[in-house]
C-alpha positions as CSV (number, residue, x, y, z in Angstrom):
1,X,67.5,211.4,83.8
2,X,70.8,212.0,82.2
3,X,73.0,215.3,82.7
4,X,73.0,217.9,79.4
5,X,77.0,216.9,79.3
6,X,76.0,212.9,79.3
7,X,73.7,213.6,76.4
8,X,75.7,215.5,74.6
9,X,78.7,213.0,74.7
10,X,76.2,210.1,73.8
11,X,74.8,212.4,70.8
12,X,78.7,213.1,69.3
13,X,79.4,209.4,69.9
14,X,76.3,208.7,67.9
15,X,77.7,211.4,65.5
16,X,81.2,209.8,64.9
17,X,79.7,206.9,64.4
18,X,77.4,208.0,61.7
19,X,79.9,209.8,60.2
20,X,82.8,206.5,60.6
21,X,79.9,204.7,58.6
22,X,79.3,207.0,55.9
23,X,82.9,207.3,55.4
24,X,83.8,203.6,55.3
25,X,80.6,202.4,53.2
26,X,80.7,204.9,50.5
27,X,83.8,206.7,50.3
28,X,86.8,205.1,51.2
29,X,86.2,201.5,50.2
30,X,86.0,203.3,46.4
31,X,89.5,205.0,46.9
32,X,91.5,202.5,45.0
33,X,95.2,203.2,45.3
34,X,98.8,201.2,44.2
35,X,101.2,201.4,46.8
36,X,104.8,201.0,45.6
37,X,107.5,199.0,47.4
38,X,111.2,198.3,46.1
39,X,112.5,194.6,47.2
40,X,116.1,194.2,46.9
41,X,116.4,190.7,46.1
42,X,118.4,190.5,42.6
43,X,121.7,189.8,42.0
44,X,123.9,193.0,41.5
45,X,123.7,194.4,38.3
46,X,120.4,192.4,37.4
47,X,117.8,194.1,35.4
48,X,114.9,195.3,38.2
49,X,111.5,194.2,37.4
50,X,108.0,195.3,38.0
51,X,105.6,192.5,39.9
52,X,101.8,194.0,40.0
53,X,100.3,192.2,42.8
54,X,96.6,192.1,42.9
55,X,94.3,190.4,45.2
56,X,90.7,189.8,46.8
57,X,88.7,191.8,43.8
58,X,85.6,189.8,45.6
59,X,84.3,191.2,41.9
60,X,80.4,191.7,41.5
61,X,78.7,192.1,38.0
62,X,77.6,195.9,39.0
63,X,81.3,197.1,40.2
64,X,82.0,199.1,37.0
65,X,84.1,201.6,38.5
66,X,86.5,198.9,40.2
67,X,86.6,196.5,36.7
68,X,87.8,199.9,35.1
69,X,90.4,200.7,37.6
70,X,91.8,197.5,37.6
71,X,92.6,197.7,33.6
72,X,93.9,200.7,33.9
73,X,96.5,199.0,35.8
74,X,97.7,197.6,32.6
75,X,99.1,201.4,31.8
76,X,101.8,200.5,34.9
77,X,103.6,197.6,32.3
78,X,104.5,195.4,34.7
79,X,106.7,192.5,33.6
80,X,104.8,190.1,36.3
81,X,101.5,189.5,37.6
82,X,101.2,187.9,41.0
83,X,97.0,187.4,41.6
84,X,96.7,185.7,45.1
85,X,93.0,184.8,44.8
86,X,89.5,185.7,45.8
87,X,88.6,187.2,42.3
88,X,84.7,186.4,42.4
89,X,82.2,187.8,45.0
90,X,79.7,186.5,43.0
91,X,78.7,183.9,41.0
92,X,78.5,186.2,37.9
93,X,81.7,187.9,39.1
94,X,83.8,186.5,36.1
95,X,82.2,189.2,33.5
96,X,83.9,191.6,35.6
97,X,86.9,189.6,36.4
98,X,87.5,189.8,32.5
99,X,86.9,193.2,32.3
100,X,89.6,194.2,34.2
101,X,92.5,191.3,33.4
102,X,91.4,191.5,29.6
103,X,94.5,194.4,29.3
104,X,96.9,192.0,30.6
105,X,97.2,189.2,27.9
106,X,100.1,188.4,27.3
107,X,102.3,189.7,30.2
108,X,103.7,186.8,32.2
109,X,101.5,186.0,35.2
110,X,100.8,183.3,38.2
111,X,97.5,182.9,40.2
112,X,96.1,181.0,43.1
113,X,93.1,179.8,44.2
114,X,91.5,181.6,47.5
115,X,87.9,180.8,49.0
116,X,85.9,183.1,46.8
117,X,87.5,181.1,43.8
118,X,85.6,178.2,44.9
119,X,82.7,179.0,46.9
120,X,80.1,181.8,47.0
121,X,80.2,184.4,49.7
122,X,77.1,183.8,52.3
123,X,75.9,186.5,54.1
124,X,76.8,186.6,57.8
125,X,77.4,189.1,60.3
126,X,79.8,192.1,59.5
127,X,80.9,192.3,62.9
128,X,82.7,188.5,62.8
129,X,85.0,189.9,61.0
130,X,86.7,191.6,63.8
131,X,86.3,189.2,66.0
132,X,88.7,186.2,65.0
133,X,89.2,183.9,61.7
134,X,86.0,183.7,59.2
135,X,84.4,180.6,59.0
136,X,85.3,178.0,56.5
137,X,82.4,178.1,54.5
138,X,82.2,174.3,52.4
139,X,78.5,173.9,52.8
140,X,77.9,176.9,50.5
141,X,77.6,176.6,46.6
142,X,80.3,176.1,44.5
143,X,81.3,178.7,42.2
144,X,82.7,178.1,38.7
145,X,86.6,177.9,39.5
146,X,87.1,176.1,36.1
147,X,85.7,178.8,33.8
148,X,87.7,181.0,36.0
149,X,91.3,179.1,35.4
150,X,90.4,178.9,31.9
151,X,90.5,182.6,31.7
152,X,93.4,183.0,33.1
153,X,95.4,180.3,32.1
154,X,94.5,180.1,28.1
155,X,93.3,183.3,27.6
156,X,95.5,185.3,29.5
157,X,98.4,183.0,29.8
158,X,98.6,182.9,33.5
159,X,100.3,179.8,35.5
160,X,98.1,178.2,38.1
161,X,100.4,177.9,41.1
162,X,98.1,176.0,43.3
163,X,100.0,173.0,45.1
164,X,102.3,173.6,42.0
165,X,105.1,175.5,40.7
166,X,106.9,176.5,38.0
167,X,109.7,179.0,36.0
168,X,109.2,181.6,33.8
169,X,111.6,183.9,31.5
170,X,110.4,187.5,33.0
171,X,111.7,190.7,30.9
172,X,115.0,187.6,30.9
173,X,115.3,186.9,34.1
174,X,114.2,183.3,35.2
175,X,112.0,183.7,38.1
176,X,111.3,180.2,40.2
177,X,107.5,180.9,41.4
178,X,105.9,178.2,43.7
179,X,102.5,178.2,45.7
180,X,99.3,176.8,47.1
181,X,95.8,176.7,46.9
182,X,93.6,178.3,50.0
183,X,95.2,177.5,52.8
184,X,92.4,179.3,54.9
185,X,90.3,175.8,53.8
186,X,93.2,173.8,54.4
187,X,93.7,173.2,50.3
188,X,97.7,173.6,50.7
189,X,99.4,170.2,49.9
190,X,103.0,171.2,51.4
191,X,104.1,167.9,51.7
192,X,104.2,167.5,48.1
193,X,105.5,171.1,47.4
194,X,108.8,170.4,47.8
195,X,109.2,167.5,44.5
196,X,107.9,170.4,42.7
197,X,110.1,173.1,43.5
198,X,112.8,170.8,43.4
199,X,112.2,168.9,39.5
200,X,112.8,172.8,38.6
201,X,116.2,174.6,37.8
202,X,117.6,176.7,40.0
203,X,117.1,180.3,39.4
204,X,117.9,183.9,40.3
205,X,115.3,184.6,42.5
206,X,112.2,182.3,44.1
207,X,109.0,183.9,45.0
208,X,106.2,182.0,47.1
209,X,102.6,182.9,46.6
210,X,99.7,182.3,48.7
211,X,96.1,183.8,49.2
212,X,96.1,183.3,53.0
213,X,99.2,183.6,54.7
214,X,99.0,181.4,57.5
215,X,102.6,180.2,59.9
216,X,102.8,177.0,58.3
217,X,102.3,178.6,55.0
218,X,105.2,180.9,55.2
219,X,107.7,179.1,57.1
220,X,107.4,176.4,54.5
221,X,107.9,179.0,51.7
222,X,111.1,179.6,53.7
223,X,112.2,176.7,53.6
224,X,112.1,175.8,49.9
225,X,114.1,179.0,49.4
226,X,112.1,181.6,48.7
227,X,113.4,185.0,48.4
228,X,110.3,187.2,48.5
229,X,106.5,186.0,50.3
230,X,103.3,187.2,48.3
231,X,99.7,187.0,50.1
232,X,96.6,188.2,50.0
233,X,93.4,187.3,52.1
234,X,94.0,189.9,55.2
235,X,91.9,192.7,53.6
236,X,94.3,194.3,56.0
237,X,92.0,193.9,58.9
238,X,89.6,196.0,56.3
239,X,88.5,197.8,59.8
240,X,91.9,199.4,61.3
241,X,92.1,201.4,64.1
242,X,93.9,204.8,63.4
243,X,97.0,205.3,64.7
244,X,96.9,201.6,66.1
245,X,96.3,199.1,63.0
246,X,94.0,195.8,62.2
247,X,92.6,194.4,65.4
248,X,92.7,191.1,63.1
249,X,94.6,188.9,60.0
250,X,91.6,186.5,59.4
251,X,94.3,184.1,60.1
252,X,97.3,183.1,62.4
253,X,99.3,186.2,60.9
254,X,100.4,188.7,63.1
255,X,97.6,191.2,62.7
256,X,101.2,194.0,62.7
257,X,101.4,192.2,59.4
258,X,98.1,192.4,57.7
259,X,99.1,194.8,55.4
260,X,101.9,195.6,53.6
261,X,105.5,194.9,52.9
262,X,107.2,193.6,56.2
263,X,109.5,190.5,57.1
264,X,109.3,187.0,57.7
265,X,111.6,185.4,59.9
266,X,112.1,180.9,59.7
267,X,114.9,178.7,60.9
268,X,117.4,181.3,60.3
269,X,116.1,182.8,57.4
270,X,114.7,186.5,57.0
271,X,113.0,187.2,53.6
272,X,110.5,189.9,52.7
273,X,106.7,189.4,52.8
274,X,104.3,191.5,50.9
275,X,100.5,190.9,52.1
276,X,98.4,192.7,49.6
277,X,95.0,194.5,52.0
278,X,92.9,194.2,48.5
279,X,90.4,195.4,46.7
280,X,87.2,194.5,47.3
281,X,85.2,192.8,50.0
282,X,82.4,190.7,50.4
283,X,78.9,191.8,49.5
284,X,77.4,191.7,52.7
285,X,80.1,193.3,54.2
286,X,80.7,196.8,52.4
287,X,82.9,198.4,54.4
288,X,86.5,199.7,54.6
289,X,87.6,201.9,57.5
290,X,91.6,203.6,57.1
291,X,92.3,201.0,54.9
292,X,91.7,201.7,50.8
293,X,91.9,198.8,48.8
294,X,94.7,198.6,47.0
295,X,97.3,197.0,44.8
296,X,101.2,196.2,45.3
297,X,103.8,197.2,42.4
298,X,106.6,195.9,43.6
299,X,110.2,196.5,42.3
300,X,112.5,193.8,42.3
301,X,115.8,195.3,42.8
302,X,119.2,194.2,42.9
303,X,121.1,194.1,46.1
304,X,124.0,196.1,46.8
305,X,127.2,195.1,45.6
């Protein structure tokens, strides 16, 4: 028979608990918020610009509140959009993906493919998640990734970065911009990367953009130059420990580095990396726990003199 003291621990365990799961179902993973970074990268005197980095929406049909939010972002004026993938949580998800980019036609923008570009979410255990890497899900059906490019690409104006790369004239500032597609399914070609970034001019500044930011991924990125490192895909461990952090990066990240604006170091090179925690999640997991979903407005500054 247990002791009055025993029960009462296991009955404000079961308490927290309760109250952890309340919390992290239907509060915080609603709490959209930007955070704001300044990335001194620019030559002195250079004109600073605004890059609105936005990533794993995992967008279903009924998430009004989120498809609102997200166009309201236009209200920011950025002079770059960075989207590093996982727009569509459901295979209706593009209604509400064009909810909330319709506000941003016409303002310069890149995007790149992550798993919920391509294939449906399936529903699997929550608690995989903090376990280790999700599984690379191939058997499951194939969403409409060419409807989705289309929207971005000719209604929006948005480059496609994946396995590609290109420049673009941003508030007059030519920005070199270079990526790959979902790296988490092994879709990065960066063998032939490198004939693409290098048919282009050179330019002020080089960003590299990728939805999951694995090693190889990044230290590549390095490599070809780039000055600043955008990802998304982490969800930030979406389960962090407070005081402590994500237990896991769904990848061979750092989990330290599942969120936010840190620093990656390559073959003598040291260049920022921003890894966006995002805003959604999958369906059959709907849960956040001390970490909102967010966007990244990042300043491009210039350095000092």
């Amino acid at each position: 028979m247990a002791s009055r003291p025993g029960v009462a621990a296991l009955g404000a365990l079961a308490g927290a608990g309760a109250a952890a799961a309340v919390w992290g179902i239907g509060i915080e993973r609603h709490l959209f918020t930007v955070r704001h970074h300044t990335v001194r990268v620019l030559e002195p005197g250079a004109t600073p610009l605004r890059v609105l980095h936005v990533s794993d929406a995992h967008m279903a049909p009924w998430q009004r509140g989120k498809q609102e939010w997200m166009a309201k972002l236009a209200s920011l004026r950025p002079d770059l959009v960075v989207n590093t993938g996982d727009n569509l949580g459901h295979r209706e998800g593009l209604a509400g993906i064009r909810r909330a980019f319709e506000p941003f036609a016409g303002v310069p923008g890149v995007f790149v493919h992550g798993s919920n570009d391509l294939y449906e979410p399936s529903p699997r255990n929550p608690l995989r998640y903090v376990l280790g890497p999700s599984e690379r899900a191939t058997t499951a059906p194939k969403l409409d990734t060419a409807a989705l490019d289309a929207f971005f690409a000719d209604e929006l104006g948005w480059t496609s970065l994946n396995n590609a790369a290109a420049t673009l004239d941003v508030r007059g500032t030519a920005v070199k911009l270079f990526g790959v597609s979902d790296a988490h399914h092994d879709l990065d070609d960066l063998d032939a990367l490198p004939a693409h970034v290098a048919a282009l001019p050179s330019a002020p500044v080089s960003i590299g953009v990728t939805h999951a930011p694995y090693r190889r991924v990044l230290d590549a990125f390095t490599e070809l130059g780039a000055d600043v490192l955008i990802a998304g895909h982490t969800h930030g461990g979406q389960v962090r420990v407070p005081f402590y952090g994500a237990l896991v990066s769904n990848c061979d990240l750092p989990p330290k580095q599942a969120r936010g604006l840190s620093s990656w170091t390559h073959d003598g090179r040291t260049v920022p990396l921003n890894v966006s925690a995002g805003l959604g999640h999958s369906i059959y997991s709907p849960v956040r726990f001390a970490c909102p979903p967010e966007v990244s407005l990042l300043t491009l500054a210039p350095r000092a003199r």
